[in-house]
C-alpha positions in Angstrom: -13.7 -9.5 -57.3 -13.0 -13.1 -55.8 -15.5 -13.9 -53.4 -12.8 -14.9 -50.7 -10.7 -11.5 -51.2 -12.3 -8.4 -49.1 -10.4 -5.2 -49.7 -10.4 -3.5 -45.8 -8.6 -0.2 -46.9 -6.9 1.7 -49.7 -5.4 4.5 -49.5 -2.7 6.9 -51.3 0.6 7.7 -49.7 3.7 9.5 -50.3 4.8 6.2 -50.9 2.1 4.9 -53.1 -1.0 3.2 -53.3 -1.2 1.0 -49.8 -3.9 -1.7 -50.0 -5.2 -3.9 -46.8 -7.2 -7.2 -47.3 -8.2 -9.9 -46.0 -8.6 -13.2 -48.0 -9.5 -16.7 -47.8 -6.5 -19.1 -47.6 -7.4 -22.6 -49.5 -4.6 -24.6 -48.9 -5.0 -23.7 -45.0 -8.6 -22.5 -45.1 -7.5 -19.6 -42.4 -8.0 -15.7 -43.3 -4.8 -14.2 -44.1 -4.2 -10.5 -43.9 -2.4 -8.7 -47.2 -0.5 -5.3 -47.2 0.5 -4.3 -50.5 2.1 -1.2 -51.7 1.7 -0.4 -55.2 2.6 -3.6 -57.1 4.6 -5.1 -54.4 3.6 -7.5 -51.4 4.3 -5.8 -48.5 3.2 -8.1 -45.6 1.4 -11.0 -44.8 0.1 -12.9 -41.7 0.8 -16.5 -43.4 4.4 -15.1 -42.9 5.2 -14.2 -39.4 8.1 -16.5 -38.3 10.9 -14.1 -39.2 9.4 -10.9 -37.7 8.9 -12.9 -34.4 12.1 -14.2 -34.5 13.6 -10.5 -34.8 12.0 -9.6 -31.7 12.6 -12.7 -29.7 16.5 -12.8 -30.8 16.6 -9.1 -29.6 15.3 -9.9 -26.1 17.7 -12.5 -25.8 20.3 -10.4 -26.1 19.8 -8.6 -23.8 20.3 -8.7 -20.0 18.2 -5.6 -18.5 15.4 -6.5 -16.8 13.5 -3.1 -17.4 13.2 -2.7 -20.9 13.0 0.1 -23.6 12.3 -0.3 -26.4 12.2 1.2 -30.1 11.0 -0.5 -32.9 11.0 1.1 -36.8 8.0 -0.3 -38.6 4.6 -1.3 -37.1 2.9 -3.2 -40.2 0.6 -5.9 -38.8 2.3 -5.8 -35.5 3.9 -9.4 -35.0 7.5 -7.8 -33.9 5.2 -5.6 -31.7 3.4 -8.4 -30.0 6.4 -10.4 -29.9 8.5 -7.8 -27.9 5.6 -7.1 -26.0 5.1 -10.9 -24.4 7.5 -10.3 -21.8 7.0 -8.6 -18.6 10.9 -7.1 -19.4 10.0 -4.8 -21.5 8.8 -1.7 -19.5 8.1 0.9 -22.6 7.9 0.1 -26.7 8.0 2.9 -28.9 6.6 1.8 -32.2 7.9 4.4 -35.0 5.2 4.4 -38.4 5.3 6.6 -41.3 2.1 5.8 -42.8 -0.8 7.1 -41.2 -3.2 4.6 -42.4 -1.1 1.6 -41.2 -1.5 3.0 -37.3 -4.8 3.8 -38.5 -5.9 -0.2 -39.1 -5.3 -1.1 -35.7 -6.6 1.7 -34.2 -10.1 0.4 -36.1 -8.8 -3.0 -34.6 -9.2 -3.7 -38.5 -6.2 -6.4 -38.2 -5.5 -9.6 -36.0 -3.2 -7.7 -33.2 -4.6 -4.8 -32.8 -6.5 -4.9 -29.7 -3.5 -6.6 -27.7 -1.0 -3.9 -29.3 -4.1 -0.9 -28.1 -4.8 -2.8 -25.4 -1.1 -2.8 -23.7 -0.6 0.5 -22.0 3.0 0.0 -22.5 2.7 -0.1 -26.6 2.9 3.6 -28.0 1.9 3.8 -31.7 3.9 6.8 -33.2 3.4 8.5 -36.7 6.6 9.6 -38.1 9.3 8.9 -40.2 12.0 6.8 -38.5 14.7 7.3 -40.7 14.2 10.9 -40.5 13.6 11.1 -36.4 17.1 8.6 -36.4 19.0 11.1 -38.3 18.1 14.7 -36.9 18.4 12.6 -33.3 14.9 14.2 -32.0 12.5 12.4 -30.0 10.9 8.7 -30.7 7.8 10.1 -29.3 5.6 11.6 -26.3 7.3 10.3 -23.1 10.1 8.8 -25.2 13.6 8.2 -23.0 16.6 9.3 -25.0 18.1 6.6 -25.2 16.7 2.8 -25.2 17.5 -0.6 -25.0 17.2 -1.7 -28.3 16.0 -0.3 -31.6 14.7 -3.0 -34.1 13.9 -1.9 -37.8 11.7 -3.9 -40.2 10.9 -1.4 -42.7 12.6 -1.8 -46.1 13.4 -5.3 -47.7 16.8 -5.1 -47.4 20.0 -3.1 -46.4 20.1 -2.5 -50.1 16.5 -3.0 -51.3 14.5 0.1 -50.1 11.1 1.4 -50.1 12.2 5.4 -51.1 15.6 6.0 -52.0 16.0 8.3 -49.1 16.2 5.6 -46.9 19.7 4.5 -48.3 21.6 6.7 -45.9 20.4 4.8 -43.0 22.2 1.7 -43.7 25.9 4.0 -44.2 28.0 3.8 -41.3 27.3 7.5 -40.9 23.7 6.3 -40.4 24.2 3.3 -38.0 26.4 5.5 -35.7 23.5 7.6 -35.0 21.6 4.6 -34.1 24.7 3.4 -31.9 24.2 6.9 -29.9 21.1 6.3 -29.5 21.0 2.7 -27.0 22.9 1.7 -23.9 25.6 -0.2 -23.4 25.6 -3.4 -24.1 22.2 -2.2 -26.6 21.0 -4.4 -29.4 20.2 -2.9 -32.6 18.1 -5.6 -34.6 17.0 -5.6 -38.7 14.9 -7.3 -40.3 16.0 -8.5 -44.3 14.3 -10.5 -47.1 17.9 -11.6 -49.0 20.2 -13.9 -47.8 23.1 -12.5 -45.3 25.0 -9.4 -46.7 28.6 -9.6 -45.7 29.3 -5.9 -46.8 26.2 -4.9 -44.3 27.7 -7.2 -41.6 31.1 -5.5 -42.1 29.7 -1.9 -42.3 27.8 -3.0 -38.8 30.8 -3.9 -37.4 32.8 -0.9 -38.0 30.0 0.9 -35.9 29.1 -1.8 -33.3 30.9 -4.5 -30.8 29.6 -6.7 -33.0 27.0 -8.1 -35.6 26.1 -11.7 -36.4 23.3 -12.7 -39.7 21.3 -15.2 -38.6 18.9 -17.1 -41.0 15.3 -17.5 -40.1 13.9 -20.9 -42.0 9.8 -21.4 -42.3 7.5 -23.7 -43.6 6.2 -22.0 -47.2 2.5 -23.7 -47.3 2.2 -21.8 -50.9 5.4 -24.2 -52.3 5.1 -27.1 -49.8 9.0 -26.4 -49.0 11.0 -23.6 -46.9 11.3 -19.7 -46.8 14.0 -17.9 -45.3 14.7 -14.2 -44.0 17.7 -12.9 -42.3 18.0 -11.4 -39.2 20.8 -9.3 -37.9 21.8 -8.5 -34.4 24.3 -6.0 -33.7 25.6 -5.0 -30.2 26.8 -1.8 -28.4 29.7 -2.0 -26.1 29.4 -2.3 -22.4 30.8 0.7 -20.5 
């Protein structure tokens, strides 16, 4: 094995073989941390200005000043830490089907772990999201019924997912259910690697006030030029 590549974890999942590591950067010479699920790259801490963006776009939607908050996905926490930098938010809820994943912070075996276990408002919940979204049971312990916002970065797209059972989320069937879910005048946030989808955004917006696709650009240090995710942000209606 390369000298700069430690393997922290491995495990197998129902989803597949999920590896955690931590290598030496050379371009940068900084340690970036690696999720990778079976073949595919999962994650990575060089990479982190999209799932900051999606939290920081979904505060600024919104106009409560005690703030709850669900979020589908924990990986290496950025959209965590991100929602949790403001005093606003009062509860998050962060929703994690792989055990292991909850499991690496818990060790404090990745960079955000101790802020995210620190924060007495950050609840770490095992559980399948999709599944807790569409039987309408609880996010977890303590959980309010409904919430401020609900922001999802678990598959890779609206149309690119990690298990095919996942698909019915993005329906409008699926997004309703999150809709029932938030307040008025709620934000429901997702995080995608393709460009904007228009048939996403017009599904969204048979289910929603409104949703807008917004591209998040980043330095790629591994090409020397530019990355880009998208973010959307859909609103509720205001009572």
């Amino acid at each position: 094995m390369n000298v700069h590549i430690e393997e922290l974890d491995r495990k197998f999942t129902d989803l597949g073989e999920i590896v955690l590591r931590r290598r030496l950067e050379p371009t940068l010479l900084v340690d970036v941390y690696e999720v990778k699920l079976g073949d595919e790259y999962l994650m990575s801490s060089l990479f982190t200005a999209s799932e900051t963006a999606l939290a920081e776009l979904t505060l600024a939607a919104l106009e409560d000043s005690a703030l709850d908050i669900v979020v589908g996905g924990l990986g290496l926490g950025y959209t965590a830490y991100a929602t949790l930098s403001t005093a606003r938010v009062r509860s998050l809820y962060v929703i994690e089907a792989v055990p292991e994943v909850i499991d690496w912070h818990q060790r404090h075996l990745v960079p955000l772990a101790a802020a995210l276990t620190g924060d007495r408002r950050c609840h770490l919940v095992q559980g399948d999201f999709f599944a807790t979204v569409a039987a309408e049971t609880s996010f977890g312990p303590g959980a309010p019924d409904r919430v401020h916002a609900v922001i999802v970065d678990i598959d890779h797209t609206p149309r690119h997912h990690l298990h095919p059972r996942h698909a019915a989320f993005y329906s409008s069937d699926g997004l309703r259910r999150v809709a029932t879910r938030l307040h008025p005048g709620g934000v429901f946030a997702l995080w995608s690697d393709d460009p904007p989808d228009s048939d996403f955004v017009a599904t969204a917006r048979e289910v929603f006030a409104s949703c807008e696709a917004q591209i998040i650009n980043f330095p790629n240090p591994l090409t020397g030029g530019e990355s880009s995710n998208t973010v959307y942000i859909s609103r509720t209606g205001h009572a």
